[in-house]
Residue frames as qw, qx, qy, qz and C-alpha x, y, z in Angstrom:
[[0.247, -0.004, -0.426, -0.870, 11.87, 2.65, 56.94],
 [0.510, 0.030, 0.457, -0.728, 8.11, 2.28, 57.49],
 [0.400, 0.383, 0.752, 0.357, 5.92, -0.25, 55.44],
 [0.449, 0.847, 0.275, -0.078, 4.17, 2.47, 53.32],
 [0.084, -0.828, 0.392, 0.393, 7.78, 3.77, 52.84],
 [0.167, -0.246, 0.898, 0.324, 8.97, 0.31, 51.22],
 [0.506, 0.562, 0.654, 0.019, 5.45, 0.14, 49.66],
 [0.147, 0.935, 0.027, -0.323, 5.92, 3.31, 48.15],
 [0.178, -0.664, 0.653, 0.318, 9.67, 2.82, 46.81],
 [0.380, 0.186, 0.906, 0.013, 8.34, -0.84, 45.60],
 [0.524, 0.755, 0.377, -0.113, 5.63, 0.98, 43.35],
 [0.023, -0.873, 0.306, 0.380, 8.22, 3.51, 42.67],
 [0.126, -0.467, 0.795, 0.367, 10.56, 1.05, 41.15],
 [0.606, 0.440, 0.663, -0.007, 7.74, -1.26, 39.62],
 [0.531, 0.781, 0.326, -0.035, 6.73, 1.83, 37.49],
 [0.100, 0.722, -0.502, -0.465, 10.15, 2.55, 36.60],
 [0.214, -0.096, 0.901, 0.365, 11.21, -0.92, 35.47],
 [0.422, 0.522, 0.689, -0.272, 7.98, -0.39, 33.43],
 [0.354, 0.897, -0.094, -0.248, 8.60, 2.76, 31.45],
 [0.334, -0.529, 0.737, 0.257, 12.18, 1.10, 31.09],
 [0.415, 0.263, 0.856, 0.160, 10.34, -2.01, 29.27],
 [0.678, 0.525, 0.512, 0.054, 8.27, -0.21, 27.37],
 [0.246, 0.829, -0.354, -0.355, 10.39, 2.69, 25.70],
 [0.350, -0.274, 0.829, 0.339, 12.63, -0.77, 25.05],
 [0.594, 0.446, 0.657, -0.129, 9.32, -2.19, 23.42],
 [0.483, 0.785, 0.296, -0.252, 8.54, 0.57, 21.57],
 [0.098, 0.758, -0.568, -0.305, 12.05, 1.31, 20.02],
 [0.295, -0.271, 0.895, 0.197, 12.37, -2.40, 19.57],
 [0.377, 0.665, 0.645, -0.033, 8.66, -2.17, 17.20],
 [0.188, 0.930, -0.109, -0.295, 9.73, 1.04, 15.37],
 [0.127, -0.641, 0.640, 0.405, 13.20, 0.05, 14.14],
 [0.432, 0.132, 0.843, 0.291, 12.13, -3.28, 11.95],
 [0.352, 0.793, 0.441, -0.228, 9.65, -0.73, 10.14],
 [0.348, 0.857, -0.235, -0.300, 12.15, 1.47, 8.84],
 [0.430, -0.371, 0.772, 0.284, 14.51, -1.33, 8.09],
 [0.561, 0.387, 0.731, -0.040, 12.12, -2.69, 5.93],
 [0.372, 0.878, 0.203, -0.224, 11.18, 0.17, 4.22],
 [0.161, -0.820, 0.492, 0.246, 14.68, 0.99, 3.67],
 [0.594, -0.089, 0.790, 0.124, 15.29, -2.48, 2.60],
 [0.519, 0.561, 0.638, -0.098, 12.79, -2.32, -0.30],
 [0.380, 0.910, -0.074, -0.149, 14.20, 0.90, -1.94],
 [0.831, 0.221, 0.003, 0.510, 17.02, 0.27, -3.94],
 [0.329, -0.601, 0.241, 0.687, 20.59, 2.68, -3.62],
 [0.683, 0.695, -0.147, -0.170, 20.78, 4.31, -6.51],
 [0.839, -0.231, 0.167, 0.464, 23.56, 3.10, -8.14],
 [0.068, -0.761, 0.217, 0.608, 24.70, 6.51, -10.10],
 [0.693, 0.652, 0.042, -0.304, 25.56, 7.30, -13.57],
 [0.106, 0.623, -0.756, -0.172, 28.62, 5.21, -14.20],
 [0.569, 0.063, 0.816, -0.084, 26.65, 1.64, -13.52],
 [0.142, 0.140, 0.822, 0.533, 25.71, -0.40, -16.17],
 [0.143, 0.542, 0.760, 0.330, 22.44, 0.45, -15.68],
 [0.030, -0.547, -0.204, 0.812, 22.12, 3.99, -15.83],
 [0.296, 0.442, 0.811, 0.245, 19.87, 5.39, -18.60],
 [0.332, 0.345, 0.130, 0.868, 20.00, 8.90, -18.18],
 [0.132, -0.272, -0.308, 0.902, 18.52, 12.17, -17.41],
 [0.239, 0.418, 0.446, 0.754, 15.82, 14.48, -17.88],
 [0.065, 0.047, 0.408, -0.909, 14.48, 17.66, -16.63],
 [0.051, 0.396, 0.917, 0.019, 10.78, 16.87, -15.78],
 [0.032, 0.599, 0.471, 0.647, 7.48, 18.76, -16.84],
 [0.271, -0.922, -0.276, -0.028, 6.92, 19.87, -13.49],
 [0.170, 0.913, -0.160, 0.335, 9.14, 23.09, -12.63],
 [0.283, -0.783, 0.449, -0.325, 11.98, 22.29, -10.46],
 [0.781, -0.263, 0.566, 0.020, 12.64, 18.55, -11.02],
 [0.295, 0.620, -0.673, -0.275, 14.82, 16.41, -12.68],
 [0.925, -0.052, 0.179, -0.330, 14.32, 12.89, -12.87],
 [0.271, 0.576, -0.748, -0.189, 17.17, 10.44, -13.53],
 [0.944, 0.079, -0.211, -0.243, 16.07, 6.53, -15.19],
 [0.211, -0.358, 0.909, -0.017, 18.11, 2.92, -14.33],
 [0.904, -0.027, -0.367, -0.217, 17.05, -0.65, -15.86],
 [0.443, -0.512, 0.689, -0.258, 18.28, -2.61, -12.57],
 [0.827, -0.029, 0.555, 0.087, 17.80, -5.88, -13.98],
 [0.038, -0.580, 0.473, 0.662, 19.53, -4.58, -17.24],
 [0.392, 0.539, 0.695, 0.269, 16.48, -6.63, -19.82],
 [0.158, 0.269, 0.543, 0.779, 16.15, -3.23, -21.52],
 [0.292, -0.776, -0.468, -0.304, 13.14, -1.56, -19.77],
 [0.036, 0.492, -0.464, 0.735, 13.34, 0.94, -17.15],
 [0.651, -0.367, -0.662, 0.051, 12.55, -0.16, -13.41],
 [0.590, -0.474, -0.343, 0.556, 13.86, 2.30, -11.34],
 [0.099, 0.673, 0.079, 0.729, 13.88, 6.40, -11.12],
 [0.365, -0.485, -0.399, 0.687, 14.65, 8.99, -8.72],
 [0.046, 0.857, 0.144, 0.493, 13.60, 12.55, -8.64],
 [0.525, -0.183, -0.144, 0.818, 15.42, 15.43, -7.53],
 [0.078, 0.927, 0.330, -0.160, 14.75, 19.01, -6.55],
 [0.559, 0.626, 0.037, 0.543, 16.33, 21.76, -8.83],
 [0.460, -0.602, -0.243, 0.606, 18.36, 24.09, -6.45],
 [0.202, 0.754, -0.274, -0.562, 19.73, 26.80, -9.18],
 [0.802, 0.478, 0.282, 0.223, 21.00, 26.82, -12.80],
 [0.319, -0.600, 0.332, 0.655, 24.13, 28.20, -14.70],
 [0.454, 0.782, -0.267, -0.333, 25.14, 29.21, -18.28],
 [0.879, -0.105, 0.282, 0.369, 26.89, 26.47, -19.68],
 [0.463, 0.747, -0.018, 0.476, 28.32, 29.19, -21.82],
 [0.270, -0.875, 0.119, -0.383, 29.33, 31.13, -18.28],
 [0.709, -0.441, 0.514, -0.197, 30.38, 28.02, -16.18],
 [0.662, 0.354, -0.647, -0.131, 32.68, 25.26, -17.70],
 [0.822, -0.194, -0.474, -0.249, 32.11, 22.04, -16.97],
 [0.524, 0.185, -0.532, 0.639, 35.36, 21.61, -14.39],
 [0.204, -0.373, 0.089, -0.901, 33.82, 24.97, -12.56],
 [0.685, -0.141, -0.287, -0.655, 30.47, 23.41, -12.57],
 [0.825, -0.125, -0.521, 0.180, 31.58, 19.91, -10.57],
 [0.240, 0.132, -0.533, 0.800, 33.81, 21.93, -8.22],
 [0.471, -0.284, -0.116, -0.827, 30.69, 24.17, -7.80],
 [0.859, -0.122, -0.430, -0.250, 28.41, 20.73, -7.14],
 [0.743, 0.003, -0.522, 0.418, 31.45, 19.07, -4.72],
 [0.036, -0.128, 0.452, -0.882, 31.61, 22.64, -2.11],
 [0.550, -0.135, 0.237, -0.790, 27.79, 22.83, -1.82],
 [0.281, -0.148, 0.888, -0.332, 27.22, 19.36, -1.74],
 [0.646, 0.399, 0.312, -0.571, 24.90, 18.65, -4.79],
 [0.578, 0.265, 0.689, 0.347, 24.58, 16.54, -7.92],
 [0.009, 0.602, -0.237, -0.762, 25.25, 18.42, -10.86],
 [0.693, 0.382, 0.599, 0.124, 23.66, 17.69, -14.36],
 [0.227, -0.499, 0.418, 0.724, 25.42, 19.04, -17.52],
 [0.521, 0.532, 0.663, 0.082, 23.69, 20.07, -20.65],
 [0.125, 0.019, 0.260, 0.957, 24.14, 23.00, -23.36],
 [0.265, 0.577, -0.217, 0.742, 23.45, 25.67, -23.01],
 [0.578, -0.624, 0.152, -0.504, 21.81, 25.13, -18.90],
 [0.353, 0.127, -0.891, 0.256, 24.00, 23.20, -16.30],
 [0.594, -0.604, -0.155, -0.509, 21.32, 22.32, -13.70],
 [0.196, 0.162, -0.817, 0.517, 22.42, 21.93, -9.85],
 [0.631, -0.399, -0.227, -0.625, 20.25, 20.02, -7.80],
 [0.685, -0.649, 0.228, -0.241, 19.63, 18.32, -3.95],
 [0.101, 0.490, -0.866, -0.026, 22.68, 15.69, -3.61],
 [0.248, 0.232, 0.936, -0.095, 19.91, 12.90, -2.12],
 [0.150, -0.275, -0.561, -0.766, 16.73, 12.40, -4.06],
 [0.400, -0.175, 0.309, -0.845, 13.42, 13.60, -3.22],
 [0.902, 0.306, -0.069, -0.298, 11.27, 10.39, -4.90],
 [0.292, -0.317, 0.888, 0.161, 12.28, 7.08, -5.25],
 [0.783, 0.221, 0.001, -0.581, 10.04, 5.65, -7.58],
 [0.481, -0.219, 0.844, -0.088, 9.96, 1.98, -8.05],
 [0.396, 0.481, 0.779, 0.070, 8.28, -0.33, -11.44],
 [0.266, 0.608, 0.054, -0.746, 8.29, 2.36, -14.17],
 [0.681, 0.465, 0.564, 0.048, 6.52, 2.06, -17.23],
 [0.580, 0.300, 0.374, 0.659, 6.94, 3.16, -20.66],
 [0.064, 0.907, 0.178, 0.377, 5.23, 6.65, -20.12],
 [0.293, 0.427, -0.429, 0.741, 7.75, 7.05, -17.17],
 [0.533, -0.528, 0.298, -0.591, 5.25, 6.65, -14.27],
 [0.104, 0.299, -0.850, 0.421, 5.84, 4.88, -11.24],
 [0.675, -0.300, -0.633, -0.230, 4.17, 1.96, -9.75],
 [0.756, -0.420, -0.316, 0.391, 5.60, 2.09, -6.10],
 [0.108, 0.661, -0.378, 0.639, 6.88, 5.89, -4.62],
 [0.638, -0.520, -0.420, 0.381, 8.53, 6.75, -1.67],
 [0.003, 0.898, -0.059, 0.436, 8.88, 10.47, -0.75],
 [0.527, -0.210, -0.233, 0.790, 12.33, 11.60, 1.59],
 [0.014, 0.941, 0.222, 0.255, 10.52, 14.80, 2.03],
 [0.571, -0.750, 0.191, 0.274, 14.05, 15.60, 4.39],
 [0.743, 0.594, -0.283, 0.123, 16.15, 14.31, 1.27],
 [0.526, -0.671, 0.523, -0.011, 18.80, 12.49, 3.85],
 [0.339, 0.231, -0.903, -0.127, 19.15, 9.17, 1.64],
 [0.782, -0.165, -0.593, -0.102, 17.78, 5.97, 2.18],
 [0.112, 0.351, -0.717, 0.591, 17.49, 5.70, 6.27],
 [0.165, -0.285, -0.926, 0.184, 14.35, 4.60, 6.63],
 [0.183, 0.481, 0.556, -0.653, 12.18, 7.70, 7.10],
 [0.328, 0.040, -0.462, -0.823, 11.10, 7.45, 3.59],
 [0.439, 0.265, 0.707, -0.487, 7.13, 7.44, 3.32],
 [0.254, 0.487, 0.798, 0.246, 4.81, 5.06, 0.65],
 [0.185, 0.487, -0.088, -0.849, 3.63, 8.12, -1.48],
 [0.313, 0.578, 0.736, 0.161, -0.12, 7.92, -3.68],
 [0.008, -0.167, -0.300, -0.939, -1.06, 10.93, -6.04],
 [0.477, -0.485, -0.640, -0.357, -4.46, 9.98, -5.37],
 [0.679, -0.694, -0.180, 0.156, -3.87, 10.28, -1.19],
 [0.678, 0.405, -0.389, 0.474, -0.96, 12.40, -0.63],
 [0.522, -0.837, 0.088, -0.135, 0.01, 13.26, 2.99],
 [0.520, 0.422, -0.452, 0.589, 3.92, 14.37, 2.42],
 [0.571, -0.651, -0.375, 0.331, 4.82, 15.74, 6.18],
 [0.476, 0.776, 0.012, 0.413, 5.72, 18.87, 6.11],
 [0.698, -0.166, -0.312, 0.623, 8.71, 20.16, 7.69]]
């Protein structure tokens, strides 16, 4: 082989073991971010923990909100929001029906007379520090609603910039 051939091959393999290093970098600077982020939102813990606190369909059209006190002193601290998917007759649909229903299509089911409301199975909002009026000090929007994996993004009423899918 010539010398510009083994110069050539020699760059060749510099700038691979380069792109090598940095995709490592950059995957190895991206993954503590969503850990973190992920870290910071609690799991819900559903409506059988101590501190669940109920339900309630919210003023804007198509959510439901459901409350927790995580440190269980009597205040709320914690809320999720959820998008409404459909609704049933609770007069039409009995309650049994209504869970099956929820458990095939994969969604959380809330039960109320005379409207059962089915909605996403992960929430959309995570909301973090709520006060007595029910607003949140700290959101995080899952505009994908996957659960807690880390691509939830720091959501401001004031600045919002949801991604849209």
């Amino acid at each position: 082989m010539s010398d510009s051939g083994k110069i050539l091959m020699g760059m060749i393999g510099i700038l691979a073991g380069f792109f090598i290093w940095a995709g490592a970098a950059n995957s190895q600077t991206s993954y503590p971010e969503q850990d973190s982020i992920a870290s910071i939102i609690p799991k819900e813990p559903g409506w059988n923990a101590p501190s669940y606190r109920g339900w309630e369909v919210m003023s804007v059209n198509g959510m439901i909100s459901t409350f927790y006190d995580l440190d269980l002193d009597g205040a709320l601290d914690y809320m999720v929001i959820r998008k409404v998917v459909r609704k049933a007759s609770s007069e039409e649909v009995a309650i049994d029906q209504a869970i099956e229903i929820a458990r095939y299509d994969k969604l959380s089911v809330y039960l109320s007379n005379p409207v059962i409301y089915f909605a996403n199975k992960y929430p959309m909002f995570y909301c973090l520090g709520v006060d007595f009026r029910r607003n949140c000090q700290k959101i995080w929007a899952d505009i994908q609603e996957d659960g807690l994996n880390g691509n939830e993004v720091a959501y401001s009423l004031s600045t919002p910039k949801l991604p849209v899918r």
